[in-house]
Each structure stands twice: as structure tokens, then as C-alpha cells.
Backbone as numpy.savetxt, mean C-alpha at the origin, in Angstrom:
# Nx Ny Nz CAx CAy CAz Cx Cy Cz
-14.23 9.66 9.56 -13.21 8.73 9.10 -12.99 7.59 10.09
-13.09 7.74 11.30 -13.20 6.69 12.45 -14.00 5.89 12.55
-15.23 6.41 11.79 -16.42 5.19 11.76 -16.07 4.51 10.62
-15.65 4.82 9.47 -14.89 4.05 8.39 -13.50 2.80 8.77
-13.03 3.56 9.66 -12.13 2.38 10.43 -12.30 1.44 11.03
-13.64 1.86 12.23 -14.36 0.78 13.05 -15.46 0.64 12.59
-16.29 0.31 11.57 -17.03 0.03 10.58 -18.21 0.71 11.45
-19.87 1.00 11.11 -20.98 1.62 11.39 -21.33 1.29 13.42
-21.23 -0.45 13.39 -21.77 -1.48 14.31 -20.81 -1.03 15.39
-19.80 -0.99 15.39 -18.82 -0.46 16.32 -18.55 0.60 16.87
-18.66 1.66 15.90 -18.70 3.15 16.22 -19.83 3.34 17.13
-20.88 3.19 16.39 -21.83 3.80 17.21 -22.20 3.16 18.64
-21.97 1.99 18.58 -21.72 1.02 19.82 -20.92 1.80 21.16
-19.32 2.39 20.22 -18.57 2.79 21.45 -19.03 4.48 21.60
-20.02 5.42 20.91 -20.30 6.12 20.85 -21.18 6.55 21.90
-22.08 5.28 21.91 -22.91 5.20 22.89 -22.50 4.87 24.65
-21.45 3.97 23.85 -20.95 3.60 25.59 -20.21 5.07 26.23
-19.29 5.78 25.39 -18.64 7.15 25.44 -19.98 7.88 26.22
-21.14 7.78 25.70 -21.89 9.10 26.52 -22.50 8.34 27.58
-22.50 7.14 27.78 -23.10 6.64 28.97 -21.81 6.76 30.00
-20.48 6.56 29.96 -19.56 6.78 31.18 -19.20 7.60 31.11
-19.37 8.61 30.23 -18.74 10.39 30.75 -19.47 11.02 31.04
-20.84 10.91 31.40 -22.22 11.68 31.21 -22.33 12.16 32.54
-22.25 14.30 32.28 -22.33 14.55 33.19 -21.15 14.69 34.26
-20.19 14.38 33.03 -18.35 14.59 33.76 -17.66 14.91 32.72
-16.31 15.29 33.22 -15.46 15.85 32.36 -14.75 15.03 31.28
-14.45 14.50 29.81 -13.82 13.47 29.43 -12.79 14.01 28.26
-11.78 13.25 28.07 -11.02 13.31 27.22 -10.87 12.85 25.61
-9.47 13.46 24.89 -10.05 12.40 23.26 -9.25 11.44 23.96
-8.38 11.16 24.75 -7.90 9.64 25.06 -8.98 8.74 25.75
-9.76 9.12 26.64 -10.99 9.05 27.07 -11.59 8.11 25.93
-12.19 9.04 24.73 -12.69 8.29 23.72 -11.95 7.85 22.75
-10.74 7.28 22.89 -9.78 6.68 22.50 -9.54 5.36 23.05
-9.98 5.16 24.42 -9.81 3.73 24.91 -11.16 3.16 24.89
-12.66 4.07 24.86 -13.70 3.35 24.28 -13.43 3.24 23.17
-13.18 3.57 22.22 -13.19 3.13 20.83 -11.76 1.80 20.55
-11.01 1.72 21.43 -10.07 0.60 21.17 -10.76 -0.78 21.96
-11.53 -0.36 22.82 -12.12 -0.96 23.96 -13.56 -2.13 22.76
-13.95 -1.45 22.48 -15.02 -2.04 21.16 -14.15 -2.55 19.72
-12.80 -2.04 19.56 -12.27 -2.86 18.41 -11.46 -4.07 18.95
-11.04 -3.81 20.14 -9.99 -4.87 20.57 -8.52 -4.77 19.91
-8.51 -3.32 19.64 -7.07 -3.32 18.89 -6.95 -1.76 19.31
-5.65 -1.33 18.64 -5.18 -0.15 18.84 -5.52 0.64 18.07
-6.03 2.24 18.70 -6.65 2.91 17.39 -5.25 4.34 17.62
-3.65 3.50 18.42 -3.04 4.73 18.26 -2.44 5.43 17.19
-2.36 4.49 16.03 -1.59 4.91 14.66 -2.61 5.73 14.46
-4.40 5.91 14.64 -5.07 6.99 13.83 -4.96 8.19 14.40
-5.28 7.80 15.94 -5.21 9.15 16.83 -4.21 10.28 16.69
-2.90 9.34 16.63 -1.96 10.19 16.39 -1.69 11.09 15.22
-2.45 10.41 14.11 -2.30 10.69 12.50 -3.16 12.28 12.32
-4.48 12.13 13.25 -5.38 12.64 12.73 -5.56 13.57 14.21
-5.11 13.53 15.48 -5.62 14.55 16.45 -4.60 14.93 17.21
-3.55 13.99 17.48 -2.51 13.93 18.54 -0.92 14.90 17.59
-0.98 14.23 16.52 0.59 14.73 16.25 0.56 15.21 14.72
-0.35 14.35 14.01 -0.75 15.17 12.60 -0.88 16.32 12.30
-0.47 16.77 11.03 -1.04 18.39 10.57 -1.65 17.78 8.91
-2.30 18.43 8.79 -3.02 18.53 7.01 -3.80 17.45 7.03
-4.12 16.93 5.91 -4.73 15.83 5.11 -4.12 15.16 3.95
-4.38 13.98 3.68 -3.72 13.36 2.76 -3.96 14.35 1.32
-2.57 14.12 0.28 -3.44 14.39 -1.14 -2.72 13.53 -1.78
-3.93 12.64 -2.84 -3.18 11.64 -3.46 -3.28 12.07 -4.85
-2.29 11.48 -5.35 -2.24 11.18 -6.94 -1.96 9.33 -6.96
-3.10 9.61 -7.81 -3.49 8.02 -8.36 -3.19 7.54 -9.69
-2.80 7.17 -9.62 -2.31 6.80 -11.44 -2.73 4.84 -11.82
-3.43 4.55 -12.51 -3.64 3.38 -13.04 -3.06 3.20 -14.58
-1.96 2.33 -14.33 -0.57 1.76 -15.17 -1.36 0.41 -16.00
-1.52 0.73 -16.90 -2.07 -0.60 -17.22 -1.26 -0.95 -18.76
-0.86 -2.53 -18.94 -1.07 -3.19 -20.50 -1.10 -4.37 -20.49
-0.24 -5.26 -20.22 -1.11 -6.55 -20.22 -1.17 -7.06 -18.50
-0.36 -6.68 -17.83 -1.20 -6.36 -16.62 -1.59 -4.80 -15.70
-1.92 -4.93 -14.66 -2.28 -3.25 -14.61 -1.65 -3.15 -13.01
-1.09 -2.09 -12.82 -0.81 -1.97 -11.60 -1.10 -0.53 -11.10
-1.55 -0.52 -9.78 -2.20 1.04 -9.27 -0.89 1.57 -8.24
-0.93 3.14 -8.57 0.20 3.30 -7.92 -0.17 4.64 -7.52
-0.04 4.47 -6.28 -0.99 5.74 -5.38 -0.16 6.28 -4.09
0.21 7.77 -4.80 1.75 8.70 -4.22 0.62 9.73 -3.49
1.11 9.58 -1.87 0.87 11.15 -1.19 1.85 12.40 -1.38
1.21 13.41 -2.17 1.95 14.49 -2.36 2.32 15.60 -1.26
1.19 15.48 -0.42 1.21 16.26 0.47 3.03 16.65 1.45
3.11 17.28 2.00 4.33 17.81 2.70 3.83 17.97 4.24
4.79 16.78 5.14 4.55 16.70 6.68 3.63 15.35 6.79
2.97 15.08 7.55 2.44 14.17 7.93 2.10 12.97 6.45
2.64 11.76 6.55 1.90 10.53 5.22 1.13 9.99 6.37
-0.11 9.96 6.06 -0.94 8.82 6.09 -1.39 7.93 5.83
-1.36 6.78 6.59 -1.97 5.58 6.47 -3.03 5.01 6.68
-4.34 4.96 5.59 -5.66 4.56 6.10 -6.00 3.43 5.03
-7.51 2.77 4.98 -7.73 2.20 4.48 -8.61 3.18 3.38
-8.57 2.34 2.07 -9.36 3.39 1.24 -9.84 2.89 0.03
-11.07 2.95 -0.35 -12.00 2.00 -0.88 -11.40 1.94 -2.34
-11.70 1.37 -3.12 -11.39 2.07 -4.52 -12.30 1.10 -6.14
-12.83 1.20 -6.46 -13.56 0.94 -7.65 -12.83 0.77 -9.12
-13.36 -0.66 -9.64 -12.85 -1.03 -10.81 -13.97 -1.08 -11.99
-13.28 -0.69 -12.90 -14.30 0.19 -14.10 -13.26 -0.86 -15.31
-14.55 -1.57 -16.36 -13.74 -1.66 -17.61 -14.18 -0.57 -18.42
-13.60 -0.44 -19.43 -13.88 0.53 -20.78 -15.55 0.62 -20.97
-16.28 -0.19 -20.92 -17.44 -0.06 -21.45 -18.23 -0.10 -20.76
-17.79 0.48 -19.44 -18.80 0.68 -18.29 -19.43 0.10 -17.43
-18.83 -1.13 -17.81 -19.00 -2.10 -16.64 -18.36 -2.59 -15.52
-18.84 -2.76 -14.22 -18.39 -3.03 -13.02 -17.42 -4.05 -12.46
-16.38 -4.09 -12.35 -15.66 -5.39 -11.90 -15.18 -5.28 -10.52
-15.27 -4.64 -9.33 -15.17 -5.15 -8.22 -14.83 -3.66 -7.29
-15.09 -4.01 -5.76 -14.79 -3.04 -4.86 -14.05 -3.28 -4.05
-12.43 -2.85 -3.94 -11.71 -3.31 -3.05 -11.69 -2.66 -1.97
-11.00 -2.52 -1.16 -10.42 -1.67 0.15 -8.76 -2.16 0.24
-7.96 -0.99 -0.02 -7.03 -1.50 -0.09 -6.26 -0.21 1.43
-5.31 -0.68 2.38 -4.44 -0.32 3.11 -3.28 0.75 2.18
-3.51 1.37 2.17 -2.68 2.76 1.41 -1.72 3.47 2.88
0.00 3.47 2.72 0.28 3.90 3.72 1.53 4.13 3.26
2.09 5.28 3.67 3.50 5.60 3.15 5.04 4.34 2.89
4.80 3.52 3.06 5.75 2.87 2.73 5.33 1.76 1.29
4.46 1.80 1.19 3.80 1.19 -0.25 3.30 2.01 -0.87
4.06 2.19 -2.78 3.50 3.00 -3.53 2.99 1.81 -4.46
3.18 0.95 -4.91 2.01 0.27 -5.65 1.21 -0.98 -5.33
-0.04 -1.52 -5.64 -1.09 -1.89 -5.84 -1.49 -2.56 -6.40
-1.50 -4.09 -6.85 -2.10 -5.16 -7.85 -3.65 -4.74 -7.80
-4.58 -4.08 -8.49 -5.70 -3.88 -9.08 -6.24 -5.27 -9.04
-7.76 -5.44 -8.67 -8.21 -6.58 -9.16 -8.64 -6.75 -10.77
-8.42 -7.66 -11.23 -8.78 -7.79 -12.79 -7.86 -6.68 -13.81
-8.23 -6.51 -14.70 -7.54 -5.73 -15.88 -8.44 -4.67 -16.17
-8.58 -3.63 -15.14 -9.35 -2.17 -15.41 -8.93 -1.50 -16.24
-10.00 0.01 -17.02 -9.89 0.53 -17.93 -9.93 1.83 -17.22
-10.21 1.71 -15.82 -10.31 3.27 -14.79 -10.57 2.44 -13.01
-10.76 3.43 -12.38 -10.81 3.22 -11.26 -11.65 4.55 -10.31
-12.03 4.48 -9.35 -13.05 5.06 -8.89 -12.58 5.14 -7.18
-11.31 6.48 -6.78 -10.60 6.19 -5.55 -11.83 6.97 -4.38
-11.86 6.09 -3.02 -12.81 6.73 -2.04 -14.31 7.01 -2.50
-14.60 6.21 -3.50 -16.10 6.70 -4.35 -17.05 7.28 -3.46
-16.75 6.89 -2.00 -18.12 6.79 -1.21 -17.55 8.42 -0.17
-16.57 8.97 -0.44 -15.79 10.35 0.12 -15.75 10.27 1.71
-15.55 8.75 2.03 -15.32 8.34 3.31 -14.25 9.41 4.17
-12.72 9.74 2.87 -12.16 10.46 3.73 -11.82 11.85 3.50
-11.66 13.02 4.49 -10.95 14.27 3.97 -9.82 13.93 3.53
-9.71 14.34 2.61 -8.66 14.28 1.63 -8.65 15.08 -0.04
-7.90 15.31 -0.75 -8.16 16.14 -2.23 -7.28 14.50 -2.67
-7.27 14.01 -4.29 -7.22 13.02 -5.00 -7.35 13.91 -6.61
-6.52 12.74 -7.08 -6.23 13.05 -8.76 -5.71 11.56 -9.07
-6.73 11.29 -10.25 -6.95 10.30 -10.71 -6.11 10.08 -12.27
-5.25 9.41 -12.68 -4.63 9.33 -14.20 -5.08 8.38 -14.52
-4.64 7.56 -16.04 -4.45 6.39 -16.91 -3.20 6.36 -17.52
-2.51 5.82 -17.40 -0.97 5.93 -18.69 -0.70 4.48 -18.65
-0.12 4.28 -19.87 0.51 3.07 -19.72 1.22 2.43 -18.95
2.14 0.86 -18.76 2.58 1.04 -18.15 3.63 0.97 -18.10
4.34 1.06 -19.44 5.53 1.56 -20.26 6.25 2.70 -19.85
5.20 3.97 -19.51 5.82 5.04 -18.90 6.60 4.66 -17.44
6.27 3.81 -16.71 6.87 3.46 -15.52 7.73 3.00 -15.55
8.23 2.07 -16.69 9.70 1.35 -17.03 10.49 1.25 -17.87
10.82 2.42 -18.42 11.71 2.94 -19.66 12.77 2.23 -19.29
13.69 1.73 -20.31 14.93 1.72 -20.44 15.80 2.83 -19.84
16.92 2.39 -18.79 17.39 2.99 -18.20 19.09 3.13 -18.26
19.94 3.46 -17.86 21.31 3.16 -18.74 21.59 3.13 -17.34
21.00 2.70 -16.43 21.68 2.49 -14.67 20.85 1.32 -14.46
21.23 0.56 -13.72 20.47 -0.77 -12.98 19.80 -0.29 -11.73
18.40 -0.11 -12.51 17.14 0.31 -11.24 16.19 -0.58 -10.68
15.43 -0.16 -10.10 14.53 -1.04 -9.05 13.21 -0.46 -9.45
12.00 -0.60 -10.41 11.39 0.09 -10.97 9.74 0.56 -9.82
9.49 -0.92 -8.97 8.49 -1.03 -8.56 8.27 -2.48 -7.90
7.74 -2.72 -6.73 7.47 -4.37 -6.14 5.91 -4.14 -6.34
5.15 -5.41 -6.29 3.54 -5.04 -6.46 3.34 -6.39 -6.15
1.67 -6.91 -5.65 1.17 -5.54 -4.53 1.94 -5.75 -3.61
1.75 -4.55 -2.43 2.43 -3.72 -1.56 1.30 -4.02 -0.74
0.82 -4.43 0.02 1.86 -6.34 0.90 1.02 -7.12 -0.23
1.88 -8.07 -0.15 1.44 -9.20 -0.85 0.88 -10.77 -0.29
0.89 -11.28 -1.12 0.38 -12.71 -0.23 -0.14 -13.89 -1.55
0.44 -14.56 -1.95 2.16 -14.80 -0.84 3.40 -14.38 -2.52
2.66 -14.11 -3.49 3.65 -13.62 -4.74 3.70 -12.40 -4.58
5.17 -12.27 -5.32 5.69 -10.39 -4.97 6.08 -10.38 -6.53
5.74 -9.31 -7.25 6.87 -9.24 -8.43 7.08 -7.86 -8.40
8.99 -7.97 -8.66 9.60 -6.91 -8.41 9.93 -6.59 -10.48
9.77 -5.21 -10.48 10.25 -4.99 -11.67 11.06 -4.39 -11.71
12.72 -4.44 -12.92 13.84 -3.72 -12.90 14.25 -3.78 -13.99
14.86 -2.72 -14.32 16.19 -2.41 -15.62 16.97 -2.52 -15.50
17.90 -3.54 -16.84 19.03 -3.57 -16.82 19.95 -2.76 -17.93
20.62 -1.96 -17.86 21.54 -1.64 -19.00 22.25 -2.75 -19.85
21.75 -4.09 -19.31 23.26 -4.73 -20.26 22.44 -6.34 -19.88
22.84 -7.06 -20.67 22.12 -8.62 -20.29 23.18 -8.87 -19.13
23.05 -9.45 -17.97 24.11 -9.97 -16.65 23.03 -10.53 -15.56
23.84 -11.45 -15.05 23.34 -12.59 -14.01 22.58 -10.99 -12.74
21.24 -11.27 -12.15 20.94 -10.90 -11.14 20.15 -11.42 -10.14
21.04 -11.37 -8.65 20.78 -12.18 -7.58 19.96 -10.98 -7.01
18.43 -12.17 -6.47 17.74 -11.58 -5.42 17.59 -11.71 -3.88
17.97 -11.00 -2.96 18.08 -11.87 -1.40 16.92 -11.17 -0.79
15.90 -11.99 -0.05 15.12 -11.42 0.83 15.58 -11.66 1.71
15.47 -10.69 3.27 15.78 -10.41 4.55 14.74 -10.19 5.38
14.23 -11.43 6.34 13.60 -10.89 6.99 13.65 -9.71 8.39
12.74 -9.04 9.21 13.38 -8.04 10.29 14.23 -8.31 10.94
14.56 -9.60 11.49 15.74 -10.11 12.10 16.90 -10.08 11.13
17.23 -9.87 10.06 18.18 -9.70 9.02 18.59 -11.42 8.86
17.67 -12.36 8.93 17.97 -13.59 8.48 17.31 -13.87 7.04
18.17 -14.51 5.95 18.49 -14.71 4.50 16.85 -15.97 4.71
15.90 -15.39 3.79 14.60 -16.12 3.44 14.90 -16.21 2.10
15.10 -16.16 0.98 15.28 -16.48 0.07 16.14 -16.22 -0.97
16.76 -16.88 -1.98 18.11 -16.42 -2.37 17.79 -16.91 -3.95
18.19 -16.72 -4.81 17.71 -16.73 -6.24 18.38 -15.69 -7.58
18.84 -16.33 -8.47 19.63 -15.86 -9.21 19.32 -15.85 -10.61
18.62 -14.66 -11.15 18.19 -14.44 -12.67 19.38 -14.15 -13.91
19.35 -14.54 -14.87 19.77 -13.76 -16.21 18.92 -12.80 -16.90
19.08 -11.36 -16.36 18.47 -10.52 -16.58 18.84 -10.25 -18.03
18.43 -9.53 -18.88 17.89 -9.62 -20.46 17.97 -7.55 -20.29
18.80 -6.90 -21.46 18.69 -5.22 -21.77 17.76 -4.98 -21.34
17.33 -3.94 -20.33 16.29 -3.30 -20.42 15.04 -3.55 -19.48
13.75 -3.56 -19.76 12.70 -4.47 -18.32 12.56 -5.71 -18.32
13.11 -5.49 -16.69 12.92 -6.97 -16.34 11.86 -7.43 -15.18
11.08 -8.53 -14.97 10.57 -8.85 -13.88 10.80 -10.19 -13.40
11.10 -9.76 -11.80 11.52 -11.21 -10.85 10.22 -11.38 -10.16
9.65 -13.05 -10.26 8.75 -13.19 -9.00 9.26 -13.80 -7.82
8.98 -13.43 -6.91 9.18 -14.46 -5.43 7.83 -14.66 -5.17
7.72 -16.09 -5.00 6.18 -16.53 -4.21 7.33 -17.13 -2.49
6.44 -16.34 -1.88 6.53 -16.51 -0.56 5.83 -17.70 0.81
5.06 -17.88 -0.39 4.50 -19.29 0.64 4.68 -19.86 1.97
5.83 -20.31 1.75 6.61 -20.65 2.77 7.01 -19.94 3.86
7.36 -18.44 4.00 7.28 -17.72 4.18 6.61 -17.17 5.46
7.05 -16.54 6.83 5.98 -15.82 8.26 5.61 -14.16 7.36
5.18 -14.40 7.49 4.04 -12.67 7.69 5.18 -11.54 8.20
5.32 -10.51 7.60 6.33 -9.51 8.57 6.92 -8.79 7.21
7.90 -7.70 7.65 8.34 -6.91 6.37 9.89 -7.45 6.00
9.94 -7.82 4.54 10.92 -7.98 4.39 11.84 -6.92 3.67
13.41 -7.01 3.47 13.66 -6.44 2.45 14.52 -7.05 1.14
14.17 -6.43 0.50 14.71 -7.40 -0.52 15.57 -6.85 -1.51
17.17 -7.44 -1.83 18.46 -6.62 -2.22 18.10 -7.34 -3.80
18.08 -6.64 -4.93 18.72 -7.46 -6.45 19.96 -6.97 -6.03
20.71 -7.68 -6.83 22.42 -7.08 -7.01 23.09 -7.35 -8.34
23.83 -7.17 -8.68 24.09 -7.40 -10.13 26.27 -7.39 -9.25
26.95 -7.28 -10.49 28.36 -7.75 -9.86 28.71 -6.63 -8.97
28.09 -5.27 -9.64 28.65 -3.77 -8.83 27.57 -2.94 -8.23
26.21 -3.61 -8.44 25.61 -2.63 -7.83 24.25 -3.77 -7.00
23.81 -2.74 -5.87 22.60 -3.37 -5.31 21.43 -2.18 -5.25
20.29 -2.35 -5.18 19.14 -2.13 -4.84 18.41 -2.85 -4.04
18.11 -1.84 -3.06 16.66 -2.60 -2.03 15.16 -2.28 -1.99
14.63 -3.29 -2.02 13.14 -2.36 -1.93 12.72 -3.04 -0.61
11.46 -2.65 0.19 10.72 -3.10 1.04 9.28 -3.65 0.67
9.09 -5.04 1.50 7.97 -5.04 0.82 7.05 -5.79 2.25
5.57 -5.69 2.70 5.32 -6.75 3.27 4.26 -8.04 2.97
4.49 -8.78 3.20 3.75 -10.10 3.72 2.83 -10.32 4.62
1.71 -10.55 4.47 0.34 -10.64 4.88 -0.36 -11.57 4.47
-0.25 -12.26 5.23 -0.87 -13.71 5.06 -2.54 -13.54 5.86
């Protein structure tokens, strides 16, 4: 799974350097933890920790692809104790068997859904079984995700980070004015915006453009109630 992180050219690169300076001495996994950060130029402590240092189990996902006139992927770790965050390939299938694209999408406990590229008929998660892990794959509409609700909910933001449009979907019990505030980490007001939400599903876009890179959060409110979701920005 580490060579999947630091792609083939890298791994084996710091693999090699690993047995040329420990060779013949005693070495550590932090040891081969700072060759392998040493060849990415970045930090490999979110994996170490995930997967040798503080982790227990393996991911298990359930995948579900929501589709109708647009499609959104929404991919829940079931597992209990450790969520992981890796990258993880995933394959787009229309109905008739033809190929429309290979993403790699960042899957990590604080994002459960996924803008799909194009309008798939299936999907094809880890095709290449890059990681340990067990997976379960659905189709349902995507009607089942946003029933009419008799409470003012927060149904789903997508994709999970975005760049630079976010659309948040929600129910309303009743037609009434609803204000959206994004917050960036410093808790300073980035955008402010006020819908006439309509019975039932609704969707707000924010294009972020303008916008720094970083996680925001973002409140709807209606006169008595608020909801927040999180979302980030990745430019």
C-alpha cells in the first residue's frame, strides 16, 4: 500500500537507499520512515500511524453509486476503531460496457461523498486491489438519499473537497427563506447567501473561486434551526 502512495519510481528508489544505509546494522520502521519521506519530500506520518504505529484493522467500505440526472458516489467506512484515509482508485462503467474514466480519488473519514466523473451506470472501487481492505459495491437511485423529510436536514455536500463548486443538498418541510454562511478555520464569514427554499429537496451551490484552499464550514439556517456540514477546498 506504500508503494501505491509513493508511486513504483519512489518506493523502490527509497527501498534501495533503506538497504544501502542500514546494511549490516540495526534499523528501525521510523528508520524507514524518514527514507521514505526523505524521497517524497513530504510526510508519510498520517500513513505510518494509520497502518503500523497506532492503527488496528483495515478499512471496510460500502460504496454506493446514487445516480439520476446527476450521480454522486458515496463511500462509508463501516469498520469500528481506526477510519482511514488513503487514496483509492476507482473505475467508471456506462450500462453498455463501456469505459469512461479512471479516477483516484482521496477517501478519508471526514468526506462521505464524491462527484463521479461523467454519468456512470457502475463503478469499479480499487480495481487494481492496491489496498487490504474488504468493499461492497451498490446502485440505487438517488432519490433514496433525499426523501422528504418533516425536519430541516442537511442531506449531503459533493464533491468532498471540491474545487472551486460545492453543492450542498437539503430538505425542507415547508417553503421558507434559507441562509448559507461559510466559515473559514479562522471562523472568518467567506460567504453569505440567502435561498427561498421550495417543500422538500433542495440544492444550494457555492462556487468558491475566490476563495484560499483550507476547510470550511458551512451553517444553512432557516428562522429556528441550523445545520453544519464540513467541506474542503482544494485548489
Amino acid at each position: 500500500m506504500l508503494r501505491w502512495v509513493m508511486g513504483d519510481s519512489l518506493f523502490f528508489e527509497a527501498l534501495r537507499d533503506y538497504g544501502q544505509q542500514h546494511a549490516f546494522s540495526t534499523a528501525t520502521t521510523v528508520d524507514f520512515q524518514a527514507v521514505c519521506e526523505a524521497h517524497c519530500d513530504s510526510t508519510l506520518q498520517w500513513f505510518f500511524d494509520e497502518w503500523v504505529f497506532e492503527g488496528t484493522g483495515y478499512p471496510q467500505y460500502q460504496v454506493t453509486l446514487r445516480t439520476s440526472d446527476i450521480a454522486v458516489l458515496e463511500i462509508d467506512q463501516t469498520q469500528t476503531g481506526t477510519q482511514f484515509t488513503m487514496p483509492v482508485e476507482v473505475e467508471y462503467w456506462r450500462g453498455d460496457g463501456s469505459f469512461i474514466a479512471l479516477d483516484t480519488i482521496w477517501v478519508n473519514p471526514d468526506s462521505l461523498y464524491y462527484r463521479p466523473i461523467g454519468l456512470p451506470d457502475s463503478v469499479s472501487f480499487d480495481p487494481n486491489g492496491w489496498l487490504l481492505k474488504s468493499s461492497t459495491v451498490r446502485h440505487l437511485p438517488l432519490s433514496e438519499l433525499t426523501k422528504v423529510s418533516e425536519d430541516f436536514t442537511v442531506s449531503y455536500a459533493y464533491p468532498n473537497p471540491f474545487n472551486p463548486t460545492l453543492t450542498i443538498a437539503y430538505d425542507s418541510p415547508r417553503p421558507q427563506p434559507v441562509t448559507m454562511r461559510a466559515y473559514n478555520v479562522q471562523g472568518q464569514l467567506a460567504v453569505e447567501k440567502t435561498d427561498m427554499a421550495a417543500a422538500g429537496s433542495n440544492t444550494l451551490v457555492w462556487n468558491a473561486e475566490n476563495q484560499a484552499s483550507g476547510v470550511y464550514l458551512i451553517k444553512l439556517s432557516t428562522q429556528n434551526e441550523t445545520r453544519t456540514v464540513k467541506a474542503v477546498l482544494l485548489k
